[in-house]
Backbone bond lengths (Angstrom), bond angles and torsions (degrees), N, CA, C in turn:
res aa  C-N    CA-C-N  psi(-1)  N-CA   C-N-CA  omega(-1)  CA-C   N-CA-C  phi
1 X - - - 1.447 - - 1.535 111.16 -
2 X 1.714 118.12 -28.18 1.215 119.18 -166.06 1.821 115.32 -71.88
3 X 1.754 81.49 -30.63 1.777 88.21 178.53 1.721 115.14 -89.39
4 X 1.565 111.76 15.35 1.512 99.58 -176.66 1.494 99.23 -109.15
5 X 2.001 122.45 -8.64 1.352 131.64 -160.83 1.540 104.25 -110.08
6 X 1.366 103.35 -32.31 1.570 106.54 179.52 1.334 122.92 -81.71
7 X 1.380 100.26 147.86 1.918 114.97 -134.28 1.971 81.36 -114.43
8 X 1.338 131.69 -9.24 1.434 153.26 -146.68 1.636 91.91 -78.66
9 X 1.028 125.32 -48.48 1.440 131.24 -167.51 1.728 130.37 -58.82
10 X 2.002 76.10 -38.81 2.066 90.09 173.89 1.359 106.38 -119.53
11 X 1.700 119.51 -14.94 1.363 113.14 -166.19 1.906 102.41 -86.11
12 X 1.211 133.38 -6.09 0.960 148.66 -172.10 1.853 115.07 -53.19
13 X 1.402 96.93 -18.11 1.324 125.50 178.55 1.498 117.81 -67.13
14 X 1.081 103.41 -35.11 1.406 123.17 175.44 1.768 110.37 -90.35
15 X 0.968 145.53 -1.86 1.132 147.67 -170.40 1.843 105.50 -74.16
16 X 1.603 123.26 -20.49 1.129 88.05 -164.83 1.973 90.56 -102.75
17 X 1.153 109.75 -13.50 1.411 134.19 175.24 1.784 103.38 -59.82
18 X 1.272 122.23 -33.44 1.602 146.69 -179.76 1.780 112.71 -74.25
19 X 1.280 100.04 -33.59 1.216 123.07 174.18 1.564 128.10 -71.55
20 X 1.485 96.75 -41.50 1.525 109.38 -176.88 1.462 91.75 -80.71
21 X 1.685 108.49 -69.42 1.591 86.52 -176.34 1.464 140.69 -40.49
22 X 1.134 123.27 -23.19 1.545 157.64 176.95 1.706 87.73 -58.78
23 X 0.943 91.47 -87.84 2.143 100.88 -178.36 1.433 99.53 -47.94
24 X 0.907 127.05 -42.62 1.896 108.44 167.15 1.317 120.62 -67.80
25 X 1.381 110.36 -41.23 1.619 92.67 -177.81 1.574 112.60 -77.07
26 X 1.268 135.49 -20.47 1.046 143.94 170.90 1.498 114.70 -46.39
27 X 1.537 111.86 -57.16 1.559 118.60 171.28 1.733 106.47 -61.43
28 X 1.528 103.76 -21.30 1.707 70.21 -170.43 1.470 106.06 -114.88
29 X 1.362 105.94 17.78 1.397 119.91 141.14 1.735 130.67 -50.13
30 X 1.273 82.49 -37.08 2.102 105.54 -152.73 1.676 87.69 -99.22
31 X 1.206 105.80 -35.97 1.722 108.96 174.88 1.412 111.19 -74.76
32 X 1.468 125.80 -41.82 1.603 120.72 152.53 1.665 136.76 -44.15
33 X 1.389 84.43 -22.72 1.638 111.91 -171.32 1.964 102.44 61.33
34 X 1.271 95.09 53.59 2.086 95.98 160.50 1.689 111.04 -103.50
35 X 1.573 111.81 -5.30 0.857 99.33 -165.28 1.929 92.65 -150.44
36 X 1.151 116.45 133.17 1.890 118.27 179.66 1.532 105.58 -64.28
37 X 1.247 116.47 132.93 1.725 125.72 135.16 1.322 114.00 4.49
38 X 1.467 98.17 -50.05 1.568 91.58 -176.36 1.175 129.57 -87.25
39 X 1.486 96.16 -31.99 1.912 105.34 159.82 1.417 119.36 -51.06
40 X 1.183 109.75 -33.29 1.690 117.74 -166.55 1.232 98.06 -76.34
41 X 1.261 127.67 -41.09 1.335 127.68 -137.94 2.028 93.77 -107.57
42 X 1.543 112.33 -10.11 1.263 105.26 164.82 1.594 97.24 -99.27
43 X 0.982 136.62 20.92 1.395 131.33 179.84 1.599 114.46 -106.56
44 X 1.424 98.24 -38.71 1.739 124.64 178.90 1.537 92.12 -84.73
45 X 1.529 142.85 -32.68 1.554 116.73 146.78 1.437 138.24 -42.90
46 X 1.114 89.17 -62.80 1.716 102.23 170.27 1.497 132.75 -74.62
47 X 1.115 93.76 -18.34 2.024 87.52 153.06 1.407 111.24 -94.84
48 X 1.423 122.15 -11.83 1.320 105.18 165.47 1.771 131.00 -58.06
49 X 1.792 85.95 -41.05 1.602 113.53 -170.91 1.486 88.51 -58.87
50 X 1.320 113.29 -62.72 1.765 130.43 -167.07 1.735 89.69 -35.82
51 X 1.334 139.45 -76.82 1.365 136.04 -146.78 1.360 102.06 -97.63
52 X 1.533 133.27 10.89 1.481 106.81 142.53 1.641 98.29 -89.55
53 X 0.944 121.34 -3.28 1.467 100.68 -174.43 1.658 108.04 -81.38
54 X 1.038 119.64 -19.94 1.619 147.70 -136.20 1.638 73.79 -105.54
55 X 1.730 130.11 -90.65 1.421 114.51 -179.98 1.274 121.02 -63.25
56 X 1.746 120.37 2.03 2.029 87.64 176.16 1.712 91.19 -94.64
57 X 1.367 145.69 18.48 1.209 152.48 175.51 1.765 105.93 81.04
58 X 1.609 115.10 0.07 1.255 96.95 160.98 1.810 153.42 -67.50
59 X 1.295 75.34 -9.43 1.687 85.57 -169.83 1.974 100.50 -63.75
60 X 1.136 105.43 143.25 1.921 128.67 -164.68 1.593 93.76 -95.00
61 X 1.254 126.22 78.62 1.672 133.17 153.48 1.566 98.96 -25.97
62 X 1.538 109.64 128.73 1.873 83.97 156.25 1.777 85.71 -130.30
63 X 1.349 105.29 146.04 1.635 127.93 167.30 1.723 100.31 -46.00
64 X 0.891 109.91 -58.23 1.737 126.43 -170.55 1.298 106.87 -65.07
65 X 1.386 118.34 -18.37 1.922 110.30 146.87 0.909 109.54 -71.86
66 X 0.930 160.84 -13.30 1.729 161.56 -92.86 1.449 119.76 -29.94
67 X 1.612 114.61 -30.10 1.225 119.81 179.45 1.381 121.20 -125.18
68 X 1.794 127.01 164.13 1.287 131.33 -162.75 1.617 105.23 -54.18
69 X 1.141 108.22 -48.97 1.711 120.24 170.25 1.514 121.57 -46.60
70 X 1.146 112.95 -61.48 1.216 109.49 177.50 1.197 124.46 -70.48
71 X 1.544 117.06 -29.12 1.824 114.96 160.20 1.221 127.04 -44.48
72 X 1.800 104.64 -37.19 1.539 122.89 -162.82 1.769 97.98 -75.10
73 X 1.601 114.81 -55.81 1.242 124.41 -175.52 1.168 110.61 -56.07
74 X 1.575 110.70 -65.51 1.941 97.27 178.77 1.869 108.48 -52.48
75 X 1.049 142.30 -50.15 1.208 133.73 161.44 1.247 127.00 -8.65
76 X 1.759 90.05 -64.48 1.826 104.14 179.12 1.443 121.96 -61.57
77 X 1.840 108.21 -23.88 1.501 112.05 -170.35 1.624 83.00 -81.12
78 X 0.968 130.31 -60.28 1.391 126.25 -161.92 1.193 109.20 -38.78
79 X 1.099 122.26 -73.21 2.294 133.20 169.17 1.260 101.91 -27.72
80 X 1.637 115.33 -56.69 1.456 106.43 -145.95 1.735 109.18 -120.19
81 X 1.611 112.95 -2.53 1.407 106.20 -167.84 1.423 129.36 68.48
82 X 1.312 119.96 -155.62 1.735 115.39 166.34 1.657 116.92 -29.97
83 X 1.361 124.56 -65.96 1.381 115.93 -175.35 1.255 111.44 -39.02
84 X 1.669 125.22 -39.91 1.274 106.91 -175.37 1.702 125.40 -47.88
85 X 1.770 91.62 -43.12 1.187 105.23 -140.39 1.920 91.68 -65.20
86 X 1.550 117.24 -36.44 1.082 109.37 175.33 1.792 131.93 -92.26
87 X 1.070 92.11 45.73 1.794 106.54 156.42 1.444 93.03 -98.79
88 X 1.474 150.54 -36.64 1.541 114.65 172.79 1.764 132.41 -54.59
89 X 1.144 90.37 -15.91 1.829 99.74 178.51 1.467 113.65 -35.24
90 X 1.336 115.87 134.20 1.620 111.95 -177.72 1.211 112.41 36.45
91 X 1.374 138.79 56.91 1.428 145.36 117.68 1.305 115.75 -140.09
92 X 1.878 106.36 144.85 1.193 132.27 172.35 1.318 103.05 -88.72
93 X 1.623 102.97 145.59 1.251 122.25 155.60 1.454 126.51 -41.86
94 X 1.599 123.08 -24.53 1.283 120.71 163.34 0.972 113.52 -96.99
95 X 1.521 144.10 18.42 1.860 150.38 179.48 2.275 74.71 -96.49
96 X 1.248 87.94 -56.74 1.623 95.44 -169.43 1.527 126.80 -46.29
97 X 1.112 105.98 -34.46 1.447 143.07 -171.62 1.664 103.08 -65.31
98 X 1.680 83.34 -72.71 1.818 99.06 -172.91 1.538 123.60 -79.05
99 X 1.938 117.09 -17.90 1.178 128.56 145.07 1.439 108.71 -40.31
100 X 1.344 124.16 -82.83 1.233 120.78 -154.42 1.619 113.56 -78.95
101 X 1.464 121.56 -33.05 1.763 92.97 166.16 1.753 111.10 -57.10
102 X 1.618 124.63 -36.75 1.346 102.33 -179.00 1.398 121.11 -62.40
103 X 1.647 121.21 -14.23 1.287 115.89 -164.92 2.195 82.89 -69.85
104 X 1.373 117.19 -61.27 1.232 140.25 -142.77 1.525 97.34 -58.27
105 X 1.577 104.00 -36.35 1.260 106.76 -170.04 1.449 111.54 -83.97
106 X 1.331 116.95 -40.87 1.845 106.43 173.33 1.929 103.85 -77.36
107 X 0.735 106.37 3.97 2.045 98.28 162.54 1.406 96.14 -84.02
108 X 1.464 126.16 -54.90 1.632 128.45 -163.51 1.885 93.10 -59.37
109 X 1.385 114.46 -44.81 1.655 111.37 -165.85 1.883 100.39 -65.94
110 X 1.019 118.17 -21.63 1.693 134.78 -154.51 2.048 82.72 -81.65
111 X 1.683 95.56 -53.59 2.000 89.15 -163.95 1.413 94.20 -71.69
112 X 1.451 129.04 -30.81 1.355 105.63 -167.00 1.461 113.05 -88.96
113 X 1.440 116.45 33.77 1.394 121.66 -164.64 1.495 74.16 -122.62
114 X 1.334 133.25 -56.94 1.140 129.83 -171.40 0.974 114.73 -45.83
115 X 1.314 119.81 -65.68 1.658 124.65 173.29 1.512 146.30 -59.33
116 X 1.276 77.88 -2.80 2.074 106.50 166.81 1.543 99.18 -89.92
117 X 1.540 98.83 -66.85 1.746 95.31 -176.01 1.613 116.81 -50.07
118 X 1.850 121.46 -36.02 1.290 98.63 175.56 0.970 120.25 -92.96
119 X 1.329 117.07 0.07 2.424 125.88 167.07 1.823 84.80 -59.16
120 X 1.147 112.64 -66.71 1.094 114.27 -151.98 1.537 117.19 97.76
121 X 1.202 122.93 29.71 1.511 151.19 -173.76 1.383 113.80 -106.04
122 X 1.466 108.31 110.09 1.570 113.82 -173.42 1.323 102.95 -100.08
123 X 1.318 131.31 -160.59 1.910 125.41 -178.16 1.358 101.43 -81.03
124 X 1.666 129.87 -31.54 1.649 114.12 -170.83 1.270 106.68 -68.78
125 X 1.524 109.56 -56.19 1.258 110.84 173.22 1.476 124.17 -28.48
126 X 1.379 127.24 -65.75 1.052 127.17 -165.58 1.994 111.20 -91.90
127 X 1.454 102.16 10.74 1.735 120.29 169.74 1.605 107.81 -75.95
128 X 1.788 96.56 -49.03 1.557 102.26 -175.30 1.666 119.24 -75.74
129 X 1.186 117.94 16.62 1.523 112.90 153.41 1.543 127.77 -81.33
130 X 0.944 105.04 143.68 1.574 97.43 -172.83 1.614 118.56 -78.18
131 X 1.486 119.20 165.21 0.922 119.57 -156.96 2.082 114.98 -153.76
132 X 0.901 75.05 142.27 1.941 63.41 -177.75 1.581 108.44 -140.98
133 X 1.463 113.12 120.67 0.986 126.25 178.08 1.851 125.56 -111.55
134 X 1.816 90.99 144.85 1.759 71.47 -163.42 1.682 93.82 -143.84
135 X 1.467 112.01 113.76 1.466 105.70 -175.48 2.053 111.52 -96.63
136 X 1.247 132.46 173.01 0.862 125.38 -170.14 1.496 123.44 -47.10
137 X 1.281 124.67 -41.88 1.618 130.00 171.72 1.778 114.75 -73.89
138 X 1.341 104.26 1.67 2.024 92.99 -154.87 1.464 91.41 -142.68
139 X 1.134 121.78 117.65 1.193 127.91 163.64 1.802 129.76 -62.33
140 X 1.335 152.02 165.66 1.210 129.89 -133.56 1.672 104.00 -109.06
141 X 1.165 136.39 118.61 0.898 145.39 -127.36 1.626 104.01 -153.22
142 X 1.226 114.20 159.89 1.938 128.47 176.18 1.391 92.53 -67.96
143 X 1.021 139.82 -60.49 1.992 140.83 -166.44 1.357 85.18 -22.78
144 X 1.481 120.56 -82.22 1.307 104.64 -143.69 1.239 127.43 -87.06
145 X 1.610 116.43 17.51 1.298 147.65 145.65 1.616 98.80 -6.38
146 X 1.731 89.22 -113.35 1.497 110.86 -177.67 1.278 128.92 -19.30
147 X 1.691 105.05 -53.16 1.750 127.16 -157.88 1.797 98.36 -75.99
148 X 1.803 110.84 -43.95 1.258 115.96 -168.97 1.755 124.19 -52.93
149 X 1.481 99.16 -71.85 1.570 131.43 -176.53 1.941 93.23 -48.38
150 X 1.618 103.25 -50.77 1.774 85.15 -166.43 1.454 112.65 -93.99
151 X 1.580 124.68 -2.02 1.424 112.82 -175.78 2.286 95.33 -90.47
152 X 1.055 76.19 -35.47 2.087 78.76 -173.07 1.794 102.26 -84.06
153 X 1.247 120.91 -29.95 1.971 110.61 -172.69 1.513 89.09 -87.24
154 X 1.212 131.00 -12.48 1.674 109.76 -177.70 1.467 110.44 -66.26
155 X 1.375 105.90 -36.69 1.601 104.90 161.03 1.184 171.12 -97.13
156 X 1.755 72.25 22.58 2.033 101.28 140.91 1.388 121.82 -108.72
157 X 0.975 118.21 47.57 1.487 137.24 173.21 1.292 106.64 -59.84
158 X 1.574 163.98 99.82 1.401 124.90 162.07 1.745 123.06 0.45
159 X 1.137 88.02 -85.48 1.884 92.36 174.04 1.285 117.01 -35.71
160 X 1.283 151.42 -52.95 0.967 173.17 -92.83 1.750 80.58 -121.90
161 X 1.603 84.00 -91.94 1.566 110.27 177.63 1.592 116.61 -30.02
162 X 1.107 113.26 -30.70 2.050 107.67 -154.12 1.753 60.66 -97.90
163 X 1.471 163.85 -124.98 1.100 164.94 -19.95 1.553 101.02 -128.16
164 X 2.110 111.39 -35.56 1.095 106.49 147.29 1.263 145.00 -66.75
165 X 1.191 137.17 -24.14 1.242 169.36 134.21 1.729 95.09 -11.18
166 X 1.290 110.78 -78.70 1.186 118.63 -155.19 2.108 97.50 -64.41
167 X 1.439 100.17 -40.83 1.801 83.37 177.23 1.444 99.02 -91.46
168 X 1.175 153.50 43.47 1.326 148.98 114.21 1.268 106.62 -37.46
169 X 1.577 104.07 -62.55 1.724 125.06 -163.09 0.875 102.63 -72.62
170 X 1.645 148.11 -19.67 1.505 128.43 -165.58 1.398 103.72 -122.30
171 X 1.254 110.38 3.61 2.057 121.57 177.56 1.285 87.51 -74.21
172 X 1.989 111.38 -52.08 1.556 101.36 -147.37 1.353 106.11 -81.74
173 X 1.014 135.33 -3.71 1.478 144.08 165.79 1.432 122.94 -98.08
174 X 1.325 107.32 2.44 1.693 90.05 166.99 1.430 91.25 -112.87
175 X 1.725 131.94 -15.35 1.489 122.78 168.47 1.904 108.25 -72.77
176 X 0.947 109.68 -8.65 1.473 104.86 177.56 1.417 107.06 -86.20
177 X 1.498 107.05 -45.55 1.548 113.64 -177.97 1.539 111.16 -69.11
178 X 1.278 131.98 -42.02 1.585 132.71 -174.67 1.753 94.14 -76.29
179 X 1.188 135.68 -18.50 1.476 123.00 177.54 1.385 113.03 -86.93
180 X 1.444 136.96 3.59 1.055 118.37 -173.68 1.809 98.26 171.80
């Protein structure tokens, strides 16, 4: 049952993105004063330890966390004891959730900005490739040529891209700010 519920396998992606947010809410924990300098500052150890372990491929996944979060947290209690346990204070698992795909997701919008700017590939450019589309009743055909390539590649435009980016960044901060 553990391997059909646990989210550990693909969400793992997000772990180093989980981390940063983690080290932010921690400071503005310690800046609220819910939590001491010293708590913070054994907390901002141990997620450090946590994400070199995380890129030299040591860090120990367990199924029985089931998720990227909960690997990271039991981790953190382990390093750090009590401090860990209170970096959950005033956040939900879905503040956690929706923090870190936006962190994951404006890095992914950032490389594919990169890789336009060094193609050197603007939206026409990459409109005028051909394309064949084929939905359940219609077999794949020129129609959806035209309509496809320029209504969906316009929005990997650079421009496009940096403009999403930026309301990534200001969703996740006015949902942080209206929750609390």
């Amino acid at each position: 049952m553990k391997r059909y519920t646990a989210s550990v396998g693909f969400d793992r992606r997000l772990a180093l993105h989980d981390i940063k947010a983690s080290l932010a809410h921690a400071r503005m924990l310690a800046a609220c004063g819910v939590i001491s300098r010293a708590n913070r500052a054994e907390i901002e150890r141990g997620l450090a330890l946590i994400a070199k372990e995380i890129e030299s491929g040591r860090f120990q996944w367990s199924l029985e966390a089931e998720d990227v979060h909960l690997n990271i947290e039991r981790r953190l209690i382990a390093l750090v004891g009590e401090a860990g346990k209170r970096l959950h204070t005033a956040r939900s698992r879905n503040d956690q959730v929706a923090t870190d795909v936006r962190l994951w997701l404006r890095d992914e919008i950032d490389a594919v900005r990169r890789l336009l700017a060094r193609a050197g590939v603007g939206a026409r450019a990459v409109a005028a490739i051909g394309c064949h589309g084929q939905t359940v009743r219609h077999r794949p055909g020129d129609g959806l040529v035209k309509f496809w390539p320029n209504h969906t590649l316009k929005a990997a435009s650079p421009r496009r891209m940096a403009v999403l980016g930026s309301r990534l960044t200001l969703k996740a901060q006015r949902a942080r700010s209206s929750a609390g």
